[in-house]
mmCIF entry with sequence, helices, sheets and N, C-alpha, C, O atoms, coordinates in Angstrom:
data_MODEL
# 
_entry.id   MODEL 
# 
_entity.id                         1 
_entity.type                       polymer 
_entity.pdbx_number_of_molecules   1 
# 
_entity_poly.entity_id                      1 
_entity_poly.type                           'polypeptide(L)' 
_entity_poly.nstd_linkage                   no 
_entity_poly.nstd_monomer                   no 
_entity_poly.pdbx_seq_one_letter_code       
;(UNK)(UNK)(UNK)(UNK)(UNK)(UNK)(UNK)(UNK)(UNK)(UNK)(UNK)(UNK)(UNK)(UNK)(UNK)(UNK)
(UNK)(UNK)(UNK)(UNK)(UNK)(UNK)(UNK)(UNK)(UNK)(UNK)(UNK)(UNK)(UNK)(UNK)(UNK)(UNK)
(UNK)(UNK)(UNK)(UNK)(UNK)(UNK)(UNK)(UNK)
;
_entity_poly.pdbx_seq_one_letter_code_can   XXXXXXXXXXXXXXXXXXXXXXXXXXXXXXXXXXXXXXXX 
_entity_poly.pdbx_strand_id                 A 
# 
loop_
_entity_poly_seq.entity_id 
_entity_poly_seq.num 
_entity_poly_seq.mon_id 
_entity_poly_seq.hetero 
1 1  UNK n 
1 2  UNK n 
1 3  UNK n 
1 4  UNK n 
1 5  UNK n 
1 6  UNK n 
1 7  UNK n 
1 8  UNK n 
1 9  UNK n 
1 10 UNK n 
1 11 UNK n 
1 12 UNK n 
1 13 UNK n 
1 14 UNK n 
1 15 UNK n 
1 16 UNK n 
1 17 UNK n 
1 18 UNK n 
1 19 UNK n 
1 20 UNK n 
1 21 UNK n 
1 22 UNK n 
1 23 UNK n 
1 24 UNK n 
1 25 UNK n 
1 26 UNK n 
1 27 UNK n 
1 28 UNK n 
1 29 UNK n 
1 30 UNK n 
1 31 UNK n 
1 32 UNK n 
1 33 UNK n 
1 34 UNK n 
1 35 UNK n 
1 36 UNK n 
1 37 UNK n 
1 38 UNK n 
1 39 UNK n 
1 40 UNK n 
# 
_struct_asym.id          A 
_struct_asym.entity_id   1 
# 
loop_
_struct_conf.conf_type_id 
_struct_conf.id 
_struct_conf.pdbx_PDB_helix_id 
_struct_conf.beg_label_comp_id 
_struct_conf.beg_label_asym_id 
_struct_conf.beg_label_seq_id 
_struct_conf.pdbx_beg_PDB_ins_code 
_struct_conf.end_label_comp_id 
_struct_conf.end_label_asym_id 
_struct_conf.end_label_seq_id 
_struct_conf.pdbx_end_PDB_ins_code 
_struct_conf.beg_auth_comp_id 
_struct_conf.beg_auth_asym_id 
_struct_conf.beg_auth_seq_id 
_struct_conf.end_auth_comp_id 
_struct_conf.end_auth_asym_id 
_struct_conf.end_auth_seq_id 
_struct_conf.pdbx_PDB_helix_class 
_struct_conf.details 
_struct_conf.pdbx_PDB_helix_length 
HELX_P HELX_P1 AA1 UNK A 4  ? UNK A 6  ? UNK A 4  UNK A 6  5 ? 3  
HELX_P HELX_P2 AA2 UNK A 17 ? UNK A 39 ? UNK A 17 UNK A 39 1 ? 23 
# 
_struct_conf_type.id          HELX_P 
_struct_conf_type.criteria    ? 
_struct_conf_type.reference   ? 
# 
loop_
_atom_site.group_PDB 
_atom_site.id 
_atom_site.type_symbol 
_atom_site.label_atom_id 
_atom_site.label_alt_id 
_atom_site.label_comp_id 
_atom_site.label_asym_id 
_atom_site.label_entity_id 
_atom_site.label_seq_id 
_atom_site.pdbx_PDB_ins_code 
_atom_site.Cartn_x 
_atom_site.Cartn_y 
_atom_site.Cartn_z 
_atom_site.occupancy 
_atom_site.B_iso_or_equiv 
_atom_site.pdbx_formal_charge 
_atom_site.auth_seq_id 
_atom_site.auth_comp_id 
_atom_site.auth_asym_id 
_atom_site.auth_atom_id 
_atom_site.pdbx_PDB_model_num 
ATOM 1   N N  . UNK A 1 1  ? -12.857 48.127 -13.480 1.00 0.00 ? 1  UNK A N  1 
ATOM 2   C CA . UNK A 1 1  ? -13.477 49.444 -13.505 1.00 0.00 ? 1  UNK A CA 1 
ATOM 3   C C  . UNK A 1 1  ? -14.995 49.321 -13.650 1.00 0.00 ? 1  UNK A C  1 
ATOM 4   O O  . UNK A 1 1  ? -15.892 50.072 -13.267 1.00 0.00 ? 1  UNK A O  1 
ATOM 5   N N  . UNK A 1 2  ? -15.014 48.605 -14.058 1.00 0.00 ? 2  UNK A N  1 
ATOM 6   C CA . UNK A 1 2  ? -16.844 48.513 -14.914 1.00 0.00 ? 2  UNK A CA 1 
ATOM 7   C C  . UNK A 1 2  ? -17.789 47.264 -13.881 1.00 0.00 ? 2  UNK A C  1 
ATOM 8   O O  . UNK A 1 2  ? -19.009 47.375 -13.759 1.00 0.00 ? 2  UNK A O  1 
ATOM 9   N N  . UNK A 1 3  ? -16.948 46.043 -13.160 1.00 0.00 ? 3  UNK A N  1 
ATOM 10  C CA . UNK A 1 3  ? -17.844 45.098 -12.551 1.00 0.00 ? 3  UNK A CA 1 
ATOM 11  C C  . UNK A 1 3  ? -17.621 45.129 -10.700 1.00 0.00 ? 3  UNK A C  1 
ATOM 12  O O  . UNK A 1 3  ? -17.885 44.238 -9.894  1.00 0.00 ? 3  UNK A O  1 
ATOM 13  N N  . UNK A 1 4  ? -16.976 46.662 -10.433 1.00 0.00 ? 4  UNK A N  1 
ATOM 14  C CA . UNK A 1 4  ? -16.939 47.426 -9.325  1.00 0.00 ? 4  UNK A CA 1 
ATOM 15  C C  . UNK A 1 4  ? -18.242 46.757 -8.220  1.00 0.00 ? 4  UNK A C  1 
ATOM 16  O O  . UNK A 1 4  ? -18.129 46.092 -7.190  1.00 0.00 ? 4  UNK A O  1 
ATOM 17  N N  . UNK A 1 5  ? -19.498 47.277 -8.970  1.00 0.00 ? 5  UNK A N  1 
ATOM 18  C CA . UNK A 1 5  ? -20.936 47.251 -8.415  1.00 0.00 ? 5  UNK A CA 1 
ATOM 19  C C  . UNK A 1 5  ? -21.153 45.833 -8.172  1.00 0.00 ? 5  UNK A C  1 
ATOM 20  O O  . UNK A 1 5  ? -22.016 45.480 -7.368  1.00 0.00 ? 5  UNK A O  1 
ATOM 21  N N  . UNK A 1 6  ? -20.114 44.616 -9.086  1.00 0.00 ? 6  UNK A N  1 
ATOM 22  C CA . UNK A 1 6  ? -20.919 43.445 -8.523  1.00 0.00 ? 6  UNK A CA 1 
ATOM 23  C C  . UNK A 1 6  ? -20.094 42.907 -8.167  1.00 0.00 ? 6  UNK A C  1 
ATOM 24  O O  . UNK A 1 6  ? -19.906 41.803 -8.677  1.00 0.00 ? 6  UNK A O  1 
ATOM 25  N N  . UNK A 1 7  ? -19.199 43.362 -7.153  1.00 0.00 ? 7  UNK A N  1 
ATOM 26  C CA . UNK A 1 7  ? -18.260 42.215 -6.631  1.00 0.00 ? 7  UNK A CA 1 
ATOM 27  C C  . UNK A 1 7  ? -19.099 41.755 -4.970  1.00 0.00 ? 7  UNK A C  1 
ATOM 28  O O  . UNK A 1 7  ? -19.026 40.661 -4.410  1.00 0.00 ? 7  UNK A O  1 
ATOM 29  N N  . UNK A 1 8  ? -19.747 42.816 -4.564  1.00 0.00 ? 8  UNK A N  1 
ATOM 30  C CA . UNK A 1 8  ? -20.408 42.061 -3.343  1.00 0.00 ? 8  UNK A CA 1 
ATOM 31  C C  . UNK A 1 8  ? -21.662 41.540 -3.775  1.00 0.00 ? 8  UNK A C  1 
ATOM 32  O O  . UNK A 1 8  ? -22.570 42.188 -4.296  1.00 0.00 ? 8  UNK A O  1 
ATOM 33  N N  . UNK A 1 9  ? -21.636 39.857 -3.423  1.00 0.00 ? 9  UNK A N  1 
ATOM 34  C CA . UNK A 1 9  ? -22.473 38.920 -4.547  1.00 0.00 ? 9  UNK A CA 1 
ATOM 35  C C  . UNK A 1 9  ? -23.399 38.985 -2.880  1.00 0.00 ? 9  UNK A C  1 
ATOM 36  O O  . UNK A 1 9  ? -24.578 39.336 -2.906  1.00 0.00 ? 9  UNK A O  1 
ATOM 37  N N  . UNK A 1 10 ? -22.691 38.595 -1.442  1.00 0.00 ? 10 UNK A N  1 
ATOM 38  C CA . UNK A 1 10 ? -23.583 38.549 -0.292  1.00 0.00 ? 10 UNK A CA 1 
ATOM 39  C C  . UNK A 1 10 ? -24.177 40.079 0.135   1.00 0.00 ? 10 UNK A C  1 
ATOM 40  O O  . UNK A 1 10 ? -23.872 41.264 -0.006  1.00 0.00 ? 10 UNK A O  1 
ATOM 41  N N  . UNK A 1 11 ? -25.202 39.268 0.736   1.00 0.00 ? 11 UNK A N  1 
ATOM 42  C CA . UNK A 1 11 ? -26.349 40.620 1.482   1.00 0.00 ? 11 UNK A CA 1 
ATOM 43  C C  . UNK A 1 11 ? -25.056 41.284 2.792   1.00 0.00 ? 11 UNK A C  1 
ATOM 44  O O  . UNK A 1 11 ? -24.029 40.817 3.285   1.00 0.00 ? 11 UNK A O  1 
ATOM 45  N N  . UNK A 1 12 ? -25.671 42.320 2.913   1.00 0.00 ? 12 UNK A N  1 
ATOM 46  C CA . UNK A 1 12 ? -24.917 42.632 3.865   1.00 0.00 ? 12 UNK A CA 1 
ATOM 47  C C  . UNK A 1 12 ? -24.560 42.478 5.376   1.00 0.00 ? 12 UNK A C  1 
ATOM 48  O O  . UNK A 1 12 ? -23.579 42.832 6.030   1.00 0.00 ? 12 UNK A O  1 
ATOM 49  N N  . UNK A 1 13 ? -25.989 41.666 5.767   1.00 0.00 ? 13 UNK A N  1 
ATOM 50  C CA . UNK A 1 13 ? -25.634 41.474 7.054   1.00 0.00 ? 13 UNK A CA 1 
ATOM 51  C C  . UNK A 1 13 ? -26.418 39.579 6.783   1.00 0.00 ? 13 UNK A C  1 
ATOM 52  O O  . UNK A 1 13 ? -27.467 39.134 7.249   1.00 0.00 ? 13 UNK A O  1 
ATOM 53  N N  . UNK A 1 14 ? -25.549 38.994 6.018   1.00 0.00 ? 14 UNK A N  1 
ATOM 54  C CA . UNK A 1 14 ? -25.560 37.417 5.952   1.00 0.00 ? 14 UNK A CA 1 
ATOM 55  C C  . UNK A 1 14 ? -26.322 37.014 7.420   1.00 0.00 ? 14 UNK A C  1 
ATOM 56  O O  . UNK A 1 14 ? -25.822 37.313 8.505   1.00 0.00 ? 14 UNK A O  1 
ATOM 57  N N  . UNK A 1 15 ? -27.934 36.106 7.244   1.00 0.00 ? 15 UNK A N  1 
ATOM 58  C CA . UNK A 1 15 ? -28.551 35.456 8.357   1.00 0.00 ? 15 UNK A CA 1 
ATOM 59  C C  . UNK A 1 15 ? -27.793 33.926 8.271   1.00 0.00 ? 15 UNK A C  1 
ATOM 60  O O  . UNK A 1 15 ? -27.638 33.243 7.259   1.00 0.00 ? 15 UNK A O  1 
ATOM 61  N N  . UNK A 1 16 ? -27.442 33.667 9.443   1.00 0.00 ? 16 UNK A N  1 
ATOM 62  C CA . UNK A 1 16 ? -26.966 32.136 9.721   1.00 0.00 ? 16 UNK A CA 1 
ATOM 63  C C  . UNK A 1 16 ? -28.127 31.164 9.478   1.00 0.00 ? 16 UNK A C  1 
ATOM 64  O O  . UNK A 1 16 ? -29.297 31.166 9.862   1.00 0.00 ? 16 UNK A O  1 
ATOM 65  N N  . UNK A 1 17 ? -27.392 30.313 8.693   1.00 0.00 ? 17 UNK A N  1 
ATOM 66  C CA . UNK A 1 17 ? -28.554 29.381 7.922   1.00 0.00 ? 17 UNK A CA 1 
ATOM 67  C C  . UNK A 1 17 ? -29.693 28.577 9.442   1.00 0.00 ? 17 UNK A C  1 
ATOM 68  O O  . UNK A 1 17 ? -30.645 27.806 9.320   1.00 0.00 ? 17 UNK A O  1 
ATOM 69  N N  . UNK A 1 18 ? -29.255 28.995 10.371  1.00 0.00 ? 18 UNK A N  1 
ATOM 70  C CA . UNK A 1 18 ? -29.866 28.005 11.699  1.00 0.00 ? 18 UNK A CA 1 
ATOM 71  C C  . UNK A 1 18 ? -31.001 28.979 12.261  1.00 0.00 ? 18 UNK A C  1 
ATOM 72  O O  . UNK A 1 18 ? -32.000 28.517 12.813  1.00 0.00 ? 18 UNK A O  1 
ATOM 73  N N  . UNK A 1 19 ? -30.797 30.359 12.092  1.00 0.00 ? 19 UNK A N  1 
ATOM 74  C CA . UNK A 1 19 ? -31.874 31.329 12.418  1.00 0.00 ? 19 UNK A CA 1 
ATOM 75  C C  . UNK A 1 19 ? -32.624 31.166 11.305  1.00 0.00 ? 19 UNK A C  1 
ATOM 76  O O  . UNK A 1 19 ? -33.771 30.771 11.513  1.00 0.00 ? 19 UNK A O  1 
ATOM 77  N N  . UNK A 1 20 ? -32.200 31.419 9.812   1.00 0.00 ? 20 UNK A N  1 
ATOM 78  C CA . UNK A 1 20 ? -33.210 31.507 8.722   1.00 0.00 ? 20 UNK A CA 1 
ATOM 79  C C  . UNK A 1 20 ? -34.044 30.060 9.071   1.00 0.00 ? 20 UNK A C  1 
ATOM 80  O O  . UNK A 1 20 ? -35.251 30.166 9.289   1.00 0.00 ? 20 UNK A O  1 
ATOM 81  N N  . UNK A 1 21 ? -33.519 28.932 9.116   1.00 0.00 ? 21 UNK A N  1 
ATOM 82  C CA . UNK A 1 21 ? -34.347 28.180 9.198   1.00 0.00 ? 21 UNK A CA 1 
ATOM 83  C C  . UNK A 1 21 ? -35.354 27.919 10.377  1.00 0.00 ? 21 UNK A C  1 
ATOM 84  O O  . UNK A 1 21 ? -36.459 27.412 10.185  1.00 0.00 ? 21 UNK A O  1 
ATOM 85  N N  . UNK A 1 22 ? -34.868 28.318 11.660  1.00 0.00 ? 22 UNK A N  1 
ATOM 86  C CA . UNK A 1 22 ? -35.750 28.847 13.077  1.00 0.00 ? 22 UNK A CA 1 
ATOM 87  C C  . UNK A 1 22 ? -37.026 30.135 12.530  1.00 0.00 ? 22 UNK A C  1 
ATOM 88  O O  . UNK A 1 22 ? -38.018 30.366 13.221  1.00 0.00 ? 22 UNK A O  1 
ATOM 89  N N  . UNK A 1 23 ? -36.739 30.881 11.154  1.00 0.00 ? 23 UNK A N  1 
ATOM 90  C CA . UNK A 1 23 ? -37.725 31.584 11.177  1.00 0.00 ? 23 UNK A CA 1 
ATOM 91  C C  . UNK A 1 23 ? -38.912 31.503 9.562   1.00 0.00 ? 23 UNK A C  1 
ATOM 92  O O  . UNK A 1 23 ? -39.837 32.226 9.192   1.00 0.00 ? 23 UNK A O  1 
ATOM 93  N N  . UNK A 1 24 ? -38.354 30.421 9.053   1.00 0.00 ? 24 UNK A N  1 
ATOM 94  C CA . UNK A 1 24 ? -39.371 29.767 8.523   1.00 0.00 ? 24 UNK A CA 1 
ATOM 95  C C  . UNK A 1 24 ? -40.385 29.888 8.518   1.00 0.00 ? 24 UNK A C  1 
ATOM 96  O O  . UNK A 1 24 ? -41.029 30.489 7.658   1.00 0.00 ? 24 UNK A O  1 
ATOM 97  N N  . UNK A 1 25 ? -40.970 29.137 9.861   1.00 0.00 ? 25 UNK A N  1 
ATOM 98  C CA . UNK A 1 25 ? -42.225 28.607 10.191  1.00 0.00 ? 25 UNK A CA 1 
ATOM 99  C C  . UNK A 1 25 ? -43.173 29.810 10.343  1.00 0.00 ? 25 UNK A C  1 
ATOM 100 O O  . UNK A 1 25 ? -44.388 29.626 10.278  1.00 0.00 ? 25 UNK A O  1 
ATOM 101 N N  . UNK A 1 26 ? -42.562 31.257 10.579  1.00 0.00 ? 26 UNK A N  1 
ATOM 102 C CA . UNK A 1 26 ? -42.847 32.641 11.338  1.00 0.00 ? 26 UNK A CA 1 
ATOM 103 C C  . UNK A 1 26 ? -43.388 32.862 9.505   1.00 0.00 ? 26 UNK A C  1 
ATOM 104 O O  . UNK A 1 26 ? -44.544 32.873 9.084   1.00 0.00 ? 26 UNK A O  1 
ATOM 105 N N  . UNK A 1 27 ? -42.280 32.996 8.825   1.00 0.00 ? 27 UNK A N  1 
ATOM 106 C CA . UNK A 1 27 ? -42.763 33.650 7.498   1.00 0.00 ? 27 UNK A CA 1 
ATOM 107 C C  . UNK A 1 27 ? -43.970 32.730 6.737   1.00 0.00 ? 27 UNK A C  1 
ATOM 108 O O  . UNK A 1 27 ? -44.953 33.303 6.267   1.00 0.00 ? 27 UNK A O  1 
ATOM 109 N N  . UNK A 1 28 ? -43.863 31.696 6.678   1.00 0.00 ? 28 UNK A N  1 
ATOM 110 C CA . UNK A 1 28 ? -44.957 30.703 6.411   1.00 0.00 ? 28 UNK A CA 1 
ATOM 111 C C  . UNK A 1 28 ? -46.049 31.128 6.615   1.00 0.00 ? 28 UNK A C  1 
ATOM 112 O O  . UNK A 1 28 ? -46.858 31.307 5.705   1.00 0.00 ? 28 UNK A O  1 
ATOM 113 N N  . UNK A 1 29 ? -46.327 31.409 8.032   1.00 0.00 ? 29 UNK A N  1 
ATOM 114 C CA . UNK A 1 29 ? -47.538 31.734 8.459   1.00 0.00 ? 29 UNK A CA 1 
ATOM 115 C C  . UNK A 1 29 ? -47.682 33.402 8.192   1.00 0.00 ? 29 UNK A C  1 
ATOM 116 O O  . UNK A 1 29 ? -48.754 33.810 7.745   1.00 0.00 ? 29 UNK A O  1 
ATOM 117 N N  . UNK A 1 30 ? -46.786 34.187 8.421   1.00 0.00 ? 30 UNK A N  1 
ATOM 118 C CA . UNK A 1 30 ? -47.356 35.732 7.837   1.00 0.00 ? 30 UNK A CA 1 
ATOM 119 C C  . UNK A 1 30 ? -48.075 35.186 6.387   1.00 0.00 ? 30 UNK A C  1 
ATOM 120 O O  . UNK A 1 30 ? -49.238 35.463 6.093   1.00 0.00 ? 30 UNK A O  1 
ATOM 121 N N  . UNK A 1 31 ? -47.379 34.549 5.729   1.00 0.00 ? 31 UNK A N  1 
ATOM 122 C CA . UNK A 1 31 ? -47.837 34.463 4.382   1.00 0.00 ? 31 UNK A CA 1 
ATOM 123 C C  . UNK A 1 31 ? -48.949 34.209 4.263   1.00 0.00 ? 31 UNK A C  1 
ATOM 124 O O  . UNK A 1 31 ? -49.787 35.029 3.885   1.00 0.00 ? 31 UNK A O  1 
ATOM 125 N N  . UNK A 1 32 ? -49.263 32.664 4.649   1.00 0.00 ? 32 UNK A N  1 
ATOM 126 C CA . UNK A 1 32 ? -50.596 32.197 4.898   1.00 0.00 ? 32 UNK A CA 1 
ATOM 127 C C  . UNK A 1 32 ? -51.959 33.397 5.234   1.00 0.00 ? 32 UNK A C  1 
ATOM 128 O O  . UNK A 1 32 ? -52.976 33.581 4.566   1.00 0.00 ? 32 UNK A O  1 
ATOM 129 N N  . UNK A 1 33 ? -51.550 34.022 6.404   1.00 0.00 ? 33 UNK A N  1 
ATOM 130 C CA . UNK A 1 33 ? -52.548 34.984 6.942   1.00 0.00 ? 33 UNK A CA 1 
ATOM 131 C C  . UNK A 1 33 ? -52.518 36.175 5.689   1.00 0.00 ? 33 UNK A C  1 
ATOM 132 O O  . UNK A 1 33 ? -53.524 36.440 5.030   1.00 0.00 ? 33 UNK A O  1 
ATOM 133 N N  . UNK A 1 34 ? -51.328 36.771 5.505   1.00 0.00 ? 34 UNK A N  1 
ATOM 134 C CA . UNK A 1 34 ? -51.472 37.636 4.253   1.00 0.00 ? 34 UNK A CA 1 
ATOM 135 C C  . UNK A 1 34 ? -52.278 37.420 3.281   1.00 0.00 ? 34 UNK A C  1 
ATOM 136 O O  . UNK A 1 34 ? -52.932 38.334 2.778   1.00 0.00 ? 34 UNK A O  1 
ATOM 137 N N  . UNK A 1 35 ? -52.358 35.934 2.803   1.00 0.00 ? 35 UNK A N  1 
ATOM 138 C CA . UNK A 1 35 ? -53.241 35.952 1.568   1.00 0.00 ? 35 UNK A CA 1 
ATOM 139 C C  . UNK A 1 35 ? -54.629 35.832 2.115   1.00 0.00 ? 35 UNK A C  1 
ATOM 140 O O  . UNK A 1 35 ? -55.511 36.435 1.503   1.00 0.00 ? 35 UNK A O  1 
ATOM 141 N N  . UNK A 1 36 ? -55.015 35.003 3.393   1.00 0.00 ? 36 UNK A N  1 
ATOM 142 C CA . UNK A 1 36 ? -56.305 35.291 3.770   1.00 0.00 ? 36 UNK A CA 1 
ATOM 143 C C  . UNK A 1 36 ? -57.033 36.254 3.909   1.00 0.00 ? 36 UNK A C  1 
ATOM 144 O O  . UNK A 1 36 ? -58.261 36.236 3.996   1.00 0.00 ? 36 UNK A O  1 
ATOM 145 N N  . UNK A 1 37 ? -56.241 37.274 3.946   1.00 0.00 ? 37 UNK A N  1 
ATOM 146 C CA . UNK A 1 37 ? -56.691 38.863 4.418   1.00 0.00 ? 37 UNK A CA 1 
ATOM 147 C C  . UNK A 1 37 ? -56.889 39.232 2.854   1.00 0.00 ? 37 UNK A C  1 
ATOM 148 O O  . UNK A 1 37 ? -57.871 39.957 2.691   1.00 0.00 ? 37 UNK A O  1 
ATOM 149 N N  . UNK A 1 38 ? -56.403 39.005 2.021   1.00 0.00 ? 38 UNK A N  1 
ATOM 150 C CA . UNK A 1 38 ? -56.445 39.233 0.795   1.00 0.00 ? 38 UNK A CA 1 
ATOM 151 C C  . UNK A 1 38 ? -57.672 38.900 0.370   1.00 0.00 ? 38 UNK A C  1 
ATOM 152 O O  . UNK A 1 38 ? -58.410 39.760 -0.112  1.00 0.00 ? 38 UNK A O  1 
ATOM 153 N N  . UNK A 1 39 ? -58.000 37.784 0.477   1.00 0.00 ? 39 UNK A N  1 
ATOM 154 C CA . UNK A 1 39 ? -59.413 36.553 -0.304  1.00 0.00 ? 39 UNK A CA 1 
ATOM 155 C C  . UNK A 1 39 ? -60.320 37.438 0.530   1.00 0.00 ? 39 UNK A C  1 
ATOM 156 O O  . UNK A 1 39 ? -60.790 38.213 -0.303  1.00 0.00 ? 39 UNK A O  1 
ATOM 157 N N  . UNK A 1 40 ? -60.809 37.741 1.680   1.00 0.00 ? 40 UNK A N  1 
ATOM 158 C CA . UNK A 1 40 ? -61.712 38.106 2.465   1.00 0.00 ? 40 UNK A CA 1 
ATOM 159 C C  . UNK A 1 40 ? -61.754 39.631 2.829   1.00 0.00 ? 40 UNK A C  1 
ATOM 160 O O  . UNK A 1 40 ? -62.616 40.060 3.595   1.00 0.00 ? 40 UNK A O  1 
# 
C-alpha cells in the first residue's frame, strides 16, 4: 500500500546502453561550451 510509488525503479523510456554511449561525446561538449558561455 505505502511503497506503490517506488516500485518503478527504471526511467520510462530506458536509452540502450549503445546510444547513451554514441551520445556521450554530444553531451561532453554541450557541457564544455555551457560553461564557456558561463566564464565569458
Amino acid at each position: 500500500m505505502f511503497f506503490d510509488e517506488f516500485d518503478i525503479q527504471e526511467p520510462e523510456f530506458p536509452m540502450p546502453d549503445e546510444a547513451y554511449i554514441a551520445m556521450l561525446p554530444a553531451i561532453k561538449t554541450a557541457a564544455w561550451c555551457y560553461c564557456r558561455s558561463i566564464q565569458y
